[in-house]
PyMOL Python script that loads the backbone (N, CA, C, O; Angstrom):
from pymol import cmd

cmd.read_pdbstr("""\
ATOM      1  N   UNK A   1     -25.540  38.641  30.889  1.00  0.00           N
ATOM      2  CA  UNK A   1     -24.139  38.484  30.574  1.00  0.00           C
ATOM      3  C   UNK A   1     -23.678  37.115  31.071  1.00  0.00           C
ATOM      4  O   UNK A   1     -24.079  36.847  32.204  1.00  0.00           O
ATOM      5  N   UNK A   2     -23.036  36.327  30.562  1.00  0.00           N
ATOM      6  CA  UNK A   2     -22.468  34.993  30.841  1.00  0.00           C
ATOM      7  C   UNK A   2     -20.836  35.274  31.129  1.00  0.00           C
ATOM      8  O   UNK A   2     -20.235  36.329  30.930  1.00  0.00           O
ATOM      9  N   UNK A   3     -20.337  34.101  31.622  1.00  0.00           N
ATOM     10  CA  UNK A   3     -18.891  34.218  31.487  1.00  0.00           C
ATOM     11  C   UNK A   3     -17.996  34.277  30.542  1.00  0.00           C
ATOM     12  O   UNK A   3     -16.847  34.667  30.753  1.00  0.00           O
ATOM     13  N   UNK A   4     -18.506  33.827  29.199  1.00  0.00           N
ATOM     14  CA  UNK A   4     -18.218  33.781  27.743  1.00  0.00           C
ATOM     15  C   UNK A   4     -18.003  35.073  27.448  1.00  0.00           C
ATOM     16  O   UNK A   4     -16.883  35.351  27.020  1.00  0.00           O
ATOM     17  N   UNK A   5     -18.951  36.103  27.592  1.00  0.00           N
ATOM     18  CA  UNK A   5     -18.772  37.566  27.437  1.00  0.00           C
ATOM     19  C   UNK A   5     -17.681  38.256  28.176  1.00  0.00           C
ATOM     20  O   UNK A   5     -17.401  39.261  27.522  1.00  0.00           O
ATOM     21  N   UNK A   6     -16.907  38.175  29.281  1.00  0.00           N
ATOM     22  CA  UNK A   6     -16.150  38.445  30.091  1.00  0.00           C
ATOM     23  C   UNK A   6     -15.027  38.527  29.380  1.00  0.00           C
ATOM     24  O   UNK A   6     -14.895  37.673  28.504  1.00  0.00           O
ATOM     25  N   UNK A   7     -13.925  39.553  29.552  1.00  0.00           N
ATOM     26  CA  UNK A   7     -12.708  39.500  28.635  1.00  0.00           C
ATOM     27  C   UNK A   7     -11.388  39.254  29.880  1.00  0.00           C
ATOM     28  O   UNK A   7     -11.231  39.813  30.965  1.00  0.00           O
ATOM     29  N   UNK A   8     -10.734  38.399  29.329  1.00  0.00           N
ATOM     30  CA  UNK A   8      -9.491  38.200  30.558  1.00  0.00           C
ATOM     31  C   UNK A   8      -9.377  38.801  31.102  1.00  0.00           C
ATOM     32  O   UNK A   8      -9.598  39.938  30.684  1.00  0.00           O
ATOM     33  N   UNK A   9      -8.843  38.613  32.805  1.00  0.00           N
ATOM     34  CA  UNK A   9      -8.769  39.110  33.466  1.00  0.00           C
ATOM     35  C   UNK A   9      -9.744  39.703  34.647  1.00  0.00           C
ATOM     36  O   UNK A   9      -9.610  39.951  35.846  1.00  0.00           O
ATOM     37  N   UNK A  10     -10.805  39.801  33.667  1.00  0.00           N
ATOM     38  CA  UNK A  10     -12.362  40.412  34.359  1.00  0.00           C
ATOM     39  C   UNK A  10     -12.789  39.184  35.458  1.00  0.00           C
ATOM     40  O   UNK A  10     -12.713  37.981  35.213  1.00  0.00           O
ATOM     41  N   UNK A  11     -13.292  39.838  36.825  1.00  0.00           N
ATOM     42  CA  UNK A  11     -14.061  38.898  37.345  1.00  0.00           C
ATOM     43  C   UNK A  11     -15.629  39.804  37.202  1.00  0.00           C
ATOM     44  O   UNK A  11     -15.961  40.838  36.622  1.00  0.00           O
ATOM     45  N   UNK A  12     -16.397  38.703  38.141  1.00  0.00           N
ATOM     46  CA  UNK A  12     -17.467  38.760  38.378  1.00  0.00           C
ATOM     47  C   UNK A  12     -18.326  37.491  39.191  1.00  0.00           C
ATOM     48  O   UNK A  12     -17.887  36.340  39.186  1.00  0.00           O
ATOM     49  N   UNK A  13     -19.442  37.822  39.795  1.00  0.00           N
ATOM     50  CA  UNK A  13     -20.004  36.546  40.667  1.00  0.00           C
ATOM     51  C   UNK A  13     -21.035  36.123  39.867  1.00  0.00           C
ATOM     52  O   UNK A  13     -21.899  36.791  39.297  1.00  0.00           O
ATOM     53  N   UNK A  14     -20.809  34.693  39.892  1.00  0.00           N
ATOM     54  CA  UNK A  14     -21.970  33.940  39.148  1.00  0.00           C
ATOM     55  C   UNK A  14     -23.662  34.093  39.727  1.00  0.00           C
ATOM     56  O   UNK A  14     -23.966  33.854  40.895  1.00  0.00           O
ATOM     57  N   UNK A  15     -24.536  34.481  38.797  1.00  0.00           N
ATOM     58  CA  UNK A  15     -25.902  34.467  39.317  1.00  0.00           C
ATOM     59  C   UNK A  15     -26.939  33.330  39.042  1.00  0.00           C
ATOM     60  O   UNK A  15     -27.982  33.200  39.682  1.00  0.00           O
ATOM     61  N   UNK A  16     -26.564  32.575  38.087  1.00  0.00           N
ATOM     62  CA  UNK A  16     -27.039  31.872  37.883  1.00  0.00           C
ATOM     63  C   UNK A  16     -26.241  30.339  37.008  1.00  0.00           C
ATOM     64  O   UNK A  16     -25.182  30.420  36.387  1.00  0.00           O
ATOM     65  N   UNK A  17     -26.880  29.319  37.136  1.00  0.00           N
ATOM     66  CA  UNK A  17     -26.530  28.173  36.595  1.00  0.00           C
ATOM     67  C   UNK A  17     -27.090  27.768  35.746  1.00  0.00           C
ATOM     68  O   UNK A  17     -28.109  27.320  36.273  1.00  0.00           O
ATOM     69  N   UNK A  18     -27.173  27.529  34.340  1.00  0.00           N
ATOM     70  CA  UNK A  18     -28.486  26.887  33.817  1.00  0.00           C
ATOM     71  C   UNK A  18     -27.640  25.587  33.470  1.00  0.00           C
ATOM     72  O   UNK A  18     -27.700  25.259  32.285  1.00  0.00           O
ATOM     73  N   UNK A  19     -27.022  24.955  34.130  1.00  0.00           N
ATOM     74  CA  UNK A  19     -27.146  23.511  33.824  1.00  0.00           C
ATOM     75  C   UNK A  19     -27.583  22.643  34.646  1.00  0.00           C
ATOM     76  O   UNK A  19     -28.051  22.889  35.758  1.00  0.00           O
ATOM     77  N   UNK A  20     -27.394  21.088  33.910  1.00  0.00           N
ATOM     78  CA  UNK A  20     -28.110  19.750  34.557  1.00  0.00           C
ATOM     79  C   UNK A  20     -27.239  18.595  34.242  1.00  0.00           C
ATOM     80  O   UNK A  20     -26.436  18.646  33.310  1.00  0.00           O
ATOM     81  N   UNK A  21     -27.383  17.528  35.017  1.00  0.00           N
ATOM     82  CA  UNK A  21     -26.865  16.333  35.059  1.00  0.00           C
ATOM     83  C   UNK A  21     -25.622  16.418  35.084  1.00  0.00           C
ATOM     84  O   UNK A  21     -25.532  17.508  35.648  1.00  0.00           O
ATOM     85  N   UNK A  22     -24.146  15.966  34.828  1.00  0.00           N
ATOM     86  CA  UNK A  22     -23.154  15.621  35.088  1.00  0.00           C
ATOM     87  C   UNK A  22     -22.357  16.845  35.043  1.00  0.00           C
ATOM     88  O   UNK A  22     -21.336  16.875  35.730  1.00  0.00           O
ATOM     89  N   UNK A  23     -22.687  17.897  34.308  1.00  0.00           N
ATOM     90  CA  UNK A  23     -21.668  19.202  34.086  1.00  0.00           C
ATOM     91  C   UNK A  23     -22.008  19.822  35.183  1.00  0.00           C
ATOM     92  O   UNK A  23     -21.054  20.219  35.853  1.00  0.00           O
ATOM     93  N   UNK A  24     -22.915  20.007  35.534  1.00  0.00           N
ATOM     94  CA  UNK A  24     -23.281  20.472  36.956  1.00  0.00           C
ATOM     95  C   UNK A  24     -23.087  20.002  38.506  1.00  0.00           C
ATOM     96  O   UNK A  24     -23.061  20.673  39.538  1.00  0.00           O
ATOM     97  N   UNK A  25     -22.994  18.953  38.342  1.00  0.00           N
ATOM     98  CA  UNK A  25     -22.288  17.965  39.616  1.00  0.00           C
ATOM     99  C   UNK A  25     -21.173  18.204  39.970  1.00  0.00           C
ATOM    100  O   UNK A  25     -20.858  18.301  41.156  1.00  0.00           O
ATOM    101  N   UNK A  26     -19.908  18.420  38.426  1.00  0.00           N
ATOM    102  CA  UNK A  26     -18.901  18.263  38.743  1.00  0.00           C
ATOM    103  C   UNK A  26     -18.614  19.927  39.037  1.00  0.00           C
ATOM    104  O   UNK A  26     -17.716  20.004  39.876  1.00  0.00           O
ATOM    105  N   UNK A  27     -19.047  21.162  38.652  1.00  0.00           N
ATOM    106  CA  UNK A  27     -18.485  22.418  38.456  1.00  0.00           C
ATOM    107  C   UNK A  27     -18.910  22.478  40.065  1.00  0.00           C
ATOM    108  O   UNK A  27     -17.928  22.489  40.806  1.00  0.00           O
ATOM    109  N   UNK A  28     -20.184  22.519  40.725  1.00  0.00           N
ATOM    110  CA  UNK A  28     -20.946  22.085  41.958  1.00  0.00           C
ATOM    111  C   UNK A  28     -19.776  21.199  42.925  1.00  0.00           C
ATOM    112  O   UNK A  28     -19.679  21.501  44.115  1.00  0.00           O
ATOM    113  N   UNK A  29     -18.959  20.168  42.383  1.00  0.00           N
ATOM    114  CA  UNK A  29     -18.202  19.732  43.380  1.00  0.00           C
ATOM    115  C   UNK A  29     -16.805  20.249  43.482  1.00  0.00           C
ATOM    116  O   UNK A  29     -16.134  20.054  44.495  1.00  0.00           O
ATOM    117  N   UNK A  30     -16.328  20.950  42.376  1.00  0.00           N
ATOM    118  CA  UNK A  30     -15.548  21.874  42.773  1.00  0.00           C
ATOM    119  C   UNK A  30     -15.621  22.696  43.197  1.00  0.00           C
ATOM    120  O   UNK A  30     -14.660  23.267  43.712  1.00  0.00           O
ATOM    121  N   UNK A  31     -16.530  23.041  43.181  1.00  0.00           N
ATOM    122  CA  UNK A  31     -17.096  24.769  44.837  1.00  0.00           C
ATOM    123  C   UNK A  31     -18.148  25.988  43.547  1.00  0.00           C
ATOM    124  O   UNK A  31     -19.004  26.802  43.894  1.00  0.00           O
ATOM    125  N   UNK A  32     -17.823  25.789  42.543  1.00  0.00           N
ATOM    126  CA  UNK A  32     -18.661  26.454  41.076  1.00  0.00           C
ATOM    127  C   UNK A  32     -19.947  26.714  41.845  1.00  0.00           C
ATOM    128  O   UNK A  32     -20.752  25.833  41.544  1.00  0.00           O
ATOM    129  N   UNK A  33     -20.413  27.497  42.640  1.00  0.00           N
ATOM    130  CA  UNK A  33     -21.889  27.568  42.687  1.00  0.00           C
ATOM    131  C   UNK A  33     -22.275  29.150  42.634  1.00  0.00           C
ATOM    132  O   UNK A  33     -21.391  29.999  42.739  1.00  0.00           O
ATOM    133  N   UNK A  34     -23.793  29.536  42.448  1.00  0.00           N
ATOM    134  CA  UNK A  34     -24.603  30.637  42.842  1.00  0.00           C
ATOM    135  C   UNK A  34     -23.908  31.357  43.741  1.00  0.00           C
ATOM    136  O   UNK A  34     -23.681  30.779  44.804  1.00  0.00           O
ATOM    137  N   UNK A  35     -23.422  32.689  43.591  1.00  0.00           N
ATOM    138  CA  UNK A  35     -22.760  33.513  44.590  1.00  0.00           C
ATOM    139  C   UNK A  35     -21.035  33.664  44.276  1.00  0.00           C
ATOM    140  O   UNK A  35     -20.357  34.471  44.912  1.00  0.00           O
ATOM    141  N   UNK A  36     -20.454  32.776  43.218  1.00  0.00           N
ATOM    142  CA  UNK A  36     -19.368  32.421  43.405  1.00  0.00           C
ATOM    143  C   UNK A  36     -18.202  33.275  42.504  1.00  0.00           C
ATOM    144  O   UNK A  36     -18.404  33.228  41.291  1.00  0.00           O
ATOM    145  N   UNK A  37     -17.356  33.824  42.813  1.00  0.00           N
ATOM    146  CA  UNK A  37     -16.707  34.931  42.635  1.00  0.00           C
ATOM    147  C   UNK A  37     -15.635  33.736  41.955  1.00  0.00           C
ATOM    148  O   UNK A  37     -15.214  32.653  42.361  1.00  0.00           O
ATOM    149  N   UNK A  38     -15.401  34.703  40.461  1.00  0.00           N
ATOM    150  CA  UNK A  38     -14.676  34.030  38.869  1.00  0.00           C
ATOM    151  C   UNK A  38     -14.307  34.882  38.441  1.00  0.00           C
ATOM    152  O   UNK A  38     -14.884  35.951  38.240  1.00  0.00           O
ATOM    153  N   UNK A  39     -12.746  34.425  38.104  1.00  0.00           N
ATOM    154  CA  UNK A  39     -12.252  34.824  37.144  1.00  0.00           C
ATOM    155  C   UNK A  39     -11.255  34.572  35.719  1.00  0.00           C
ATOM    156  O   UNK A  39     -10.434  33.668  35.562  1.00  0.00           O
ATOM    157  N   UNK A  40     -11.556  35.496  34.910  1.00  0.00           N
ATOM    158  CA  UNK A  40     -11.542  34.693  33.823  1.00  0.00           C
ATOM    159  C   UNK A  40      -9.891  35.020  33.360  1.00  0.00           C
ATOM    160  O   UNK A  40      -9.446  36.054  32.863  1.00  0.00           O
ATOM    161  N   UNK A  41      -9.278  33.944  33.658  1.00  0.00           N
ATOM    162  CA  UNK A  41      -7.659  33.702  32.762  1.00  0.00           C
ATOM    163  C   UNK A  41      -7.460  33.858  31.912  1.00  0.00           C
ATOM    164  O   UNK A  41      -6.494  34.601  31.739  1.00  0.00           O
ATOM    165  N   UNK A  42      -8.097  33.373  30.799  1.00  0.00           N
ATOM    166  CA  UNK A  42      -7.519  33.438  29.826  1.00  0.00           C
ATOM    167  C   UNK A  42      -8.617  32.447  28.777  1.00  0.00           C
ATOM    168  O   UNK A  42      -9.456  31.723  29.313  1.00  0.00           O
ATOM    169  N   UNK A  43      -8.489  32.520  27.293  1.00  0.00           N
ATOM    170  CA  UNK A  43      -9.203  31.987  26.442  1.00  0.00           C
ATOM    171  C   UNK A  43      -8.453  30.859  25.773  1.00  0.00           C
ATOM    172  O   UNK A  43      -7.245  30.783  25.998  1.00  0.00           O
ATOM    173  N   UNK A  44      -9.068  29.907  24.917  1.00  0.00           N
ATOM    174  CA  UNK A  44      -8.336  29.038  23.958  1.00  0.00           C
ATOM    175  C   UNK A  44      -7.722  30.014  22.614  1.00  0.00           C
ATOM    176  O   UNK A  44      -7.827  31.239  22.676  1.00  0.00           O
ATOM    177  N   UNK A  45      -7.206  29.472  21.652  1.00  0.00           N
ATOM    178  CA  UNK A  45      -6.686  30.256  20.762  1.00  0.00           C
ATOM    179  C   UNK A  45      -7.911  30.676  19.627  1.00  0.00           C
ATOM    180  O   UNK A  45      -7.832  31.815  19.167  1.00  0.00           O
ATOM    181  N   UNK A  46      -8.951  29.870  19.197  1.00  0.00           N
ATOM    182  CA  UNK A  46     -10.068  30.196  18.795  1.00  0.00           C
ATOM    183  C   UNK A  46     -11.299  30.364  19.553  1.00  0.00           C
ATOM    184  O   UNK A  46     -12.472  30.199  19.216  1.00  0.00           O
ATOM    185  N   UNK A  47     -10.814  30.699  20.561  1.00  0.00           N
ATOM    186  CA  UNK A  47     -12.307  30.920  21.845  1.00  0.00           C
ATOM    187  C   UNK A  47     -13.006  29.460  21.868  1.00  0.00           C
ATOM    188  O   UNK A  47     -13.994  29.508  22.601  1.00  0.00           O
ATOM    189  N   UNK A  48     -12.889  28.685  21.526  1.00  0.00           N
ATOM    190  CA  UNK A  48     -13.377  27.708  21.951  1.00  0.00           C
ATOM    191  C   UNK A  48     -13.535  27.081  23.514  1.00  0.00           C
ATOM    192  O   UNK A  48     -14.445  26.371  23.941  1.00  0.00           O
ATOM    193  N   UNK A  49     -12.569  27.490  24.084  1.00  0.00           N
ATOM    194  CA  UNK A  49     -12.268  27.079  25.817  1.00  0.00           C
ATOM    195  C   UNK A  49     -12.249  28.469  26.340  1.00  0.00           C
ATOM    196  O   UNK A  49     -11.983  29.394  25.573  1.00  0.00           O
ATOM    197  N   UNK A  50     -12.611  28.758  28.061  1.00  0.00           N
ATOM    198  CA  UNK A  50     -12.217  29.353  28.627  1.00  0.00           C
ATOM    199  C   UNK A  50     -11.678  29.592  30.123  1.00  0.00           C
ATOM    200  O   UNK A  50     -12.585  29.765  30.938  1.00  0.00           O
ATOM    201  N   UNK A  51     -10.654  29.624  30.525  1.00  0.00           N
ATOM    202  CA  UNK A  51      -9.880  29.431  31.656  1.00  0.00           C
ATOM    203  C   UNK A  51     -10.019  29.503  32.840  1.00  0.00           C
ATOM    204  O   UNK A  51      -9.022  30.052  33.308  1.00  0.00           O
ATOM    205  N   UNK A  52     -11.034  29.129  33.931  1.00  0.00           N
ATOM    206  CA  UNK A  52     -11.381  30.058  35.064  1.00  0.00           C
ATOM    207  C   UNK A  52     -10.840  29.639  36.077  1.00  0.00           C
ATOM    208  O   UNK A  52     -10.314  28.549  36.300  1.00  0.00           O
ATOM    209  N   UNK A  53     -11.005  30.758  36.869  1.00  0.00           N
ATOM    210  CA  UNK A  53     -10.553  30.450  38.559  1.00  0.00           C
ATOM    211  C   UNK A  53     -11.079  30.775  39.906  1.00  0.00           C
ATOM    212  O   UNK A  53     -10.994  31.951  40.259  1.00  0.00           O
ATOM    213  N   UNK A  54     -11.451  30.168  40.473  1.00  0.00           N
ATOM    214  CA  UNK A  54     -12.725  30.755  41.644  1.00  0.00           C
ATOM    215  C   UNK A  54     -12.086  29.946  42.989  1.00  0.00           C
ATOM    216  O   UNK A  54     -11.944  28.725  43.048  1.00  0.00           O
ATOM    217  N   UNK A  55     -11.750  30.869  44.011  1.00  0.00           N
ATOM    218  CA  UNK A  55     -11.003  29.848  44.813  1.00  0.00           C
ATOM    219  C   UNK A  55     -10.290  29.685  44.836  1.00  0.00           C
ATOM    220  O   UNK A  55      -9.563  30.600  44.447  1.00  0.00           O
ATOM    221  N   UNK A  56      -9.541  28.308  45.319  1.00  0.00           N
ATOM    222  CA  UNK A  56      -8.514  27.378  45.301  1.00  0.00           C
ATOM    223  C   UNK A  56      -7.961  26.862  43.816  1.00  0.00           C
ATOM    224  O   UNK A  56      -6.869  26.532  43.353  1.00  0.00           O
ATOM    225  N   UNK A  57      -9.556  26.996  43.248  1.00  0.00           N
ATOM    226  CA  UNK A  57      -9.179  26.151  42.012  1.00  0.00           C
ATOM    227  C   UNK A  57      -8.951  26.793  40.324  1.00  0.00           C
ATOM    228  O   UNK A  57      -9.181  27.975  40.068  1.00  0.00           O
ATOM    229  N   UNK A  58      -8.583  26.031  39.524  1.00  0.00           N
ATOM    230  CA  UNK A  58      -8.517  26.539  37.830  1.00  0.00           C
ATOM    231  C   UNK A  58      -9.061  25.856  37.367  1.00  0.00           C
ATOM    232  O   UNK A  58      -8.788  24.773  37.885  1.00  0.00           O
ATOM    233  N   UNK A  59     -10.083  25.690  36.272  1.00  0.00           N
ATOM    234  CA  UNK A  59     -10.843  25.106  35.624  1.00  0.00           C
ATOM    235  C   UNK A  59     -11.134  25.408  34.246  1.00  0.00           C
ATOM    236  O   UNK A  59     -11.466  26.578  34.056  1.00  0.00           O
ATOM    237  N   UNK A  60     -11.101  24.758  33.371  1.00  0.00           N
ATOM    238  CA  UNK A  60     -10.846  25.037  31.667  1.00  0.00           C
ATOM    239  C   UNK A  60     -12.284  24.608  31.615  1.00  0.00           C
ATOM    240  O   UNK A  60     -12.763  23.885  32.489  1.00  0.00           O
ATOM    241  N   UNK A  61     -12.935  25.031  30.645  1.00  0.00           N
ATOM    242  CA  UNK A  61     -14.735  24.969  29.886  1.00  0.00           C
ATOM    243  C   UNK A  61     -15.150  25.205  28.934  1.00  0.00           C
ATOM    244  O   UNK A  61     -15.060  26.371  28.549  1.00  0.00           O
ATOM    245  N   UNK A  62     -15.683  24.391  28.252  1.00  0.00           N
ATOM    246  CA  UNK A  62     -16.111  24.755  26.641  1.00  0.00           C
ATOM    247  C   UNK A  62     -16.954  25.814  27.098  1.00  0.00           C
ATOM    248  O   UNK A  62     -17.549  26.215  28.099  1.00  0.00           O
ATOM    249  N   UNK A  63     -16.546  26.296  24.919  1.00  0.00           N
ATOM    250  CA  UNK A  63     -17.615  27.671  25.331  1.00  0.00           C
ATOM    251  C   UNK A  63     -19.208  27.856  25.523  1.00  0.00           C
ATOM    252  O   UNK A  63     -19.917  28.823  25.802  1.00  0.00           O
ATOM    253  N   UNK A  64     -19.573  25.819  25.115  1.00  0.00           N
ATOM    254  CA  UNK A  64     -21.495  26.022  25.141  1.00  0.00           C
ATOM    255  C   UNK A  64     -21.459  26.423  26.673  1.00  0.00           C
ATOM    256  O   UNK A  64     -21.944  27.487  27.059  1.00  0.00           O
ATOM    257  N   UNK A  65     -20.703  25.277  27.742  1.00  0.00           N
ATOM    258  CA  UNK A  65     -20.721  25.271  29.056  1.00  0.00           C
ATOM    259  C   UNK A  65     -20.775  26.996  29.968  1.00  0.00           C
ATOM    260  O   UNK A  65     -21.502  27.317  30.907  1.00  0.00           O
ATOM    261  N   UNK A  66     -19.594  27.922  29.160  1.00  0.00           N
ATOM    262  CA  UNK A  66     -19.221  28.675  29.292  1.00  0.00           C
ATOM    263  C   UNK A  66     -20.605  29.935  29.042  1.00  0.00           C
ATOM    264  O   UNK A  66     -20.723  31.120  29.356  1.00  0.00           O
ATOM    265  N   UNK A  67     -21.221  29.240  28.540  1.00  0.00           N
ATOM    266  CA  UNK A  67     -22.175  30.637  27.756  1.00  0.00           C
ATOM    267  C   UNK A  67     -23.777  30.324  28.670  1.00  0.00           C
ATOM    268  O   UNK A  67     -24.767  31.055  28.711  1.00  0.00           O
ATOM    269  N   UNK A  68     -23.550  28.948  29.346  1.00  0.00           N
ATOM    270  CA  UNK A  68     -24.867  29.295  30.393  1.00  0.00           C
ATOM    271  C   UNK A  68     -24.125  29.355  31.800  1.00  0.00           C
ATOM    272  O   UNK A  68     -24.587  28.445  32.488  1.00  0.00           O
ATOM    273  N   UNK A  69     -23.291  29.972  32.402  1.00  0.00           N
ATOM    274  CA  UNK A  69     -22.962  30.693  33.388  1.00  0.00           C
ATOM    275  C   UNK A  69     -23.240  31.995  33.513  1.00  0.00           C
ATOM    276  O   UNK A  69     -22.466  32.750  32.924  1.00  0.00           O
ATOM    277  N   UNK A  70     -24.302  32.573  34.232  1.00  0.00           N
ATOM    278  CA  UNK A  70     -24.743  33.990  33.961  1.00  0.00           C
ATOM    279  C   UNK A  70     -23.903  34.983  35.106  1.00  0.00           C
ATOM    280  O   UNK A  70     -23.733  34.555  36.247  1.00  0.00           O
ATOM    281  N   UNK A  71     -23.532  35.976  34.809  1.00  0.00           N
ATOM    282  CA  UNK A  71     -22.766  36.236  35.787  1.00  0.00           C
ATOM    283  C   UNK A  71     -23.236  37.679  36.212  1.00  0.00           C
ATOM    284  O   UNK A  71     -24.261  37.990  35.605  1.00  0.00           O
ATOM    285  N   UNK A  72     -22.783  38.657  37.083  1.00  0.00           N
ATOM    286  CA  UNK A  72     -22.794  40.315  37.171  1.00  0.00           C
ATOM    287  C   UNK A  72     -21.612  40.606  37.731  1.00  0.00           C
ATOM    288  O   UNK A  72     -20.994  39.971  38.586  1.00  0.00           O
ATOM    289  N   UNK A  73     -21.255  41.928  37.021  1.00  0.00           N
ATOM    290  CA  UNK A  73     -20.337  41.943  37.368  1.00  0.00           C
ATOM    291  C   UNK A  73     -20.011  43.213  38.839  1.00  0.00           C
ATOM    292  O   UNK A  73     -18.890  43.303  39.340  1.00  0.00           O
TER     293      UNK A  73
END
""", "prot")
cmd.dss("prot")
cmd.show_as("cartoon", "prot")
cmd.util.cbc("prot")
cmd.orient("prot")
């Protein structure tokens, strides 16, 4: 299950990351890591984006980005 699958409102902790190079640095320097408890706000109007919040922080993500975040819930 990814975060893409998740319907507003739903959390869950991330289990895995499958990214590399710059998308990963930055989700990684906002606190985004392995273990990390998300939840999902809200969607774009054609699902294209999705809204998250983990923490301190809010963070908007396309949905490729969105669909290798593996999560459990």
């Amino acid at each position: 299950m990814t975060v893409f699958d998740l319907k507003s409102g739903e959390s869950a902790r991330i289990t895995a990351i499958k990214l590399d190079g710059g998308a990963a640095a930055r989700l990684s320097a906002l606190g985004l890591k392995t273990g990390t408890y998300v939840q999902v706000l809200s969607f774009s109007l054609f699902k294209s984006a999705v809204l998250l919040s983990f923490g301190a922080v809010r963070v908007g993500i396309r949905k490729a980005l969105a669909q290798k975040l593996e999560v459990q819930k």
